[in-house]
N, C-alpha and C positions, 0 to 999 in steps of 0.2 A: 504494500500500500504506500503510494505515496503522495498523497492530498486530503486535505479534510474532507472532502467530499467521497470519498471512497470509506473511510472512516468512519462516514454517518451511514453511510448504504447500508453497512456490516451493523453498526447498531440498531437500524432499524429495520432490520430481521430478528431482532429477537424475540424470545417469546416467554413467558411462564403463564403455564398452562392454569387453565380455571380451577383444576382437581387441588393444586399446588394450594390457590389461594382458600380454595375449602378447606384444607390443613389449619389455616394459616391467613386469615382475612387480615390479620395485621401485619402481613411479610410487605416488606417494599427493600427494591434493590436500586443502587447505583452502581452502574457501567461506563467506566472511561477506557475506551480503546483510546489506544495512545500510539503515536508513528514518529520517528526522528529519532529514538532514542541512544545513547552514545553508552552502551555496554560495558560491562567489566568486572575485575573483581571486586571482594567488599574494599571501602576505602576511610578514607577520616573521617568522611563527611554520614559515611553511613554509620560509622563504629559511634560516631557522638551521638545519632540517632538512636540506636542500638542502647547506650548508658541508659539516656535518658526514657527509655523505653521502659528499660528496666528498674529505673529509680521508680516510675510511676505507680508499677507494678507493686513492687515495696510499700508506697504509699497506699494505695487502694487494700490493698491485703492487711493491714495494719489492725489488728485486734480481731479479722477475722478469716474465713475461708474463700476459694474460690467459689465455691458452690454458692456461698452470700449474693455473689455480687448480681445485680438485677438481672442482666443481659443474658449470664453465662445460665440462668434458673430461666428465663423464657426461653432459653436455644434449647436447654435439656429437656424441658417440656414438647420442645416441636420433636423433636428425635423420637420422644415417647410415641407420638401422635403417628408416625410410618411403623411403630414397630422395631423402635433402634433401642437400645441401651443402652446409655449414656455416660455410664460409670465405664463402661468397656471400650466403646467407640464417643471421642467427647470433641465435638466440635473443636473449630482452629483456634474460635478465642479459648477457647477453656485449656485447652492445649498450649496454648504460646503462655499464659500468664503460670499456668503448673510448672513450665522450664525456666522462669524469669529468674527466681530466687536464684539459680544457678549457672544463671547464665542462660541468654537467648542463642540460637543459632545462629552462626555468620557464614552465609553462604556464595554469595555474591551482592555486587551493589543493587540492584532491584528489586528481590527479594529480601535484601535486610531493609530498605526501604519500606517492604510493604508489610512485612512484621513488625516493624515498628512504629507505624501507624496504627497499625489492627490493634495491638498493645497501650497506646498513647489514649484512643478515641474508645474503649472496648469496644473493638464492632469484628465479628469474623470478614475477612479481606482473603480474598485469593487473584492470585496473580497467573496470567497464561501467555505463552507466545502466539499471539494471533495469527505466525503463518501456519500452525499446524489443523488448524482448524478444515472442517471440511463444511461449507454449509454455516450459517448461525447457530448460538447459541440458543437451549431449548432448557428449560427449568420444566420438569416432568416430573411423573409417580412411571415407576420402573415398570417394565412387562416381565422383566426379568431374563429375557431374550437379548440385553445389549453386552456390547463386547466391551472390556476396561481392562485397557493395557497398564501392567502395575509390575512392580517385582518383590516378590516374596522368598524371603528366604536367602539374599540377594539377586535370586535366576528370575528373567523374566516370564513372565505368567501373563494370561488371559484371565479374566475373572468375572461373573456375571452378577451384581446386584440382584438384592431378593424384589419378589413382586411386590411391587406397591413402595418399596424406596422411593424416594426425592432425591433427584438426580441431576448435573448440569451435565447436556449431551447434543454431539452434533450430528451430521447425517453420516458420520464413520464410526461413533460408536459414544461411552462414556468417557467424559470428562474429568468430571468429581463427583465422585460418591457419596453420598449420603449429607446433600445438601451443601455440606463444607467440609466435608470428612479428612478426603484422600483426595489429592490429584493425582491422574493418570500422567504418563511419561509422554505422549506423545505431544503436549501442549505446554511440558515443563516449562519456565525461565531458563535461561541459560549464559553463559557469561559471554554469547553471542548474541542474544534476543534483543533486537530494534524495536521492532512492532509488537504492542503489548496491549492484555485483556486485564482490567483493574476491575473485580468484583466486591461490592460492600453488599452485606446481607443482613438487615434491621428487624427485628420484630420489637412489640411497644414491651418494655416502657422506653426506648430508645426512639426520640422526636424526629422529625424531617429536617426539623435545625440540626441537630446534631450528626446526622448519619449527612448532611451537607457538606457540614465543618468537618467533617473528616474525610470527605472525597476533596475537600479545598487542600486541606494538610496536604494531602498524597499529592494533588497536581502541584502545589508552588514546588514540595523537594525533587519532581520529575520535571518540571521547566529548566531546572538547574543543571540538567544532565548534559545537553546541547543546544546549539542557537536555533536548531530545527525542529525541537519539538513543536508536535502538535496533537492538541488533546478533543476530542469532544466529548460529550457525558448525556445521559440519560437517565432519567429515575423512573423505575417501573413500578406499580403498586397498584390494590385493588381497586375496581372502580368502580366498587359500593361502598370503601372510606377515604376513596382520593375521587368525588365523583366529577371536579373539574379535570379529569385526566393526567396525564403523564406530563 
């Protein structure tokens, strides 16, 4: 991709499906595919992000649990809602703030980028390379018939979501499992990735202000990356509590 106009074509193929929002009347998503991006490994500017990720982390946990925190108790409630358990397979925020005390992951600069937002705002964020994509993105409940390129065990594997999962999936197979679970390999980040898929996933008591101001956060530290970026964005949400649309 390289124009905004190709950029918005791709977001405005997306879709999550009506079954989704029956889950889930209070899910709303923001989508910034992003083009220009200048790749690499982690660096100063993401390792400072990264601290301060993790100081915040410290902060919010202070006197209490991860399970407390509002966001992480509505994500684990949707999980419950397809059939998932929660304590075993735990959403990405619930995931990223349980490794903070320890230290967050530094895996490259766009990924600690976006871990360190998700961490900063609580809001589960996933990140994809938008060329591996086949088709738009689709927010679905599984047949259980999709293909999800993972590796287990270190060996690569095929793996099928159970029926009725919540799923992001394009026309070649799954993406991410279990709403924000797992990303598949074939849409990883990588310390070559330009072109990029910014997912934010909100349920209440998490505001439309705030799941904003954290799609705002993630684009100012990705304008920083080169003179070429270019970002568009989307917010998708029910249209029986967003009834003036997207």
């Amino acid at each position: 991709m390289t124009d905004s106009g190709a950029l918005q074509k791709f977001l405005d193929g997306v879709v999550v499906d009506a079954a989704v929002f029956s889950l889930r009347p209070d899910y709303r998503a923001v989508l910034l595919p992003v083009d220009g991006l200048v790749p690499g490994p982690s660096d100063e500017a993401s390792e400072a992000l990264l601290q301060a990720a993790e100081a915040s982390a410290r902060e919010a946990l202070a006197g209490r649990t991860v399970e407390d925190l509002p966001h992480v108790v509505a994500w684990r409630e949707a999980y419950k809602s397809f059939g998932a358990k929660p304590q075993r397979t735990r959403n990405s925020l619930e995931a990223l703030l349980r490794r903070a005390e320890a230290g967050l992951p530094r895996v490259n600069r766009l990924t600690d980028l976006y871990n360190a937002v998700s961490v900063l705002h609580q809001v589960p964020l996933g990140g994809e390379d938008l060329t591996g994509y086949v088709g738009a993105p689709r927010l679905v409940r599984a047949t259980g018939a999709e293909s999800f390129d993972t590796v287990a065990g270190g060996v690569p594997v095929v793996e099928h979501p159970d029926a009725g999962e919540v799923i992001w999936c394009d026309d070649a197979g799954v993406t991410c499992r279990r709403w924000n679970w797992r990303q598949g390999r074939r849409t990883h980040l990588t310390d070559d990735t330009t072109t990029a898929l910014f997912i934010f996933d909100a349920l209440e008591p998490m505001s439309d202000e705030a799941l904003q101001t954290a799609a705002d956060d993630l684009a100012a530290h990705l304008l920083r990356l080169g003179p070429d970026v270019r970002i568009v964005r989307r917010l998708i949400a029910n249209d029986m509590t967003h009834p003036e649309g997207t």
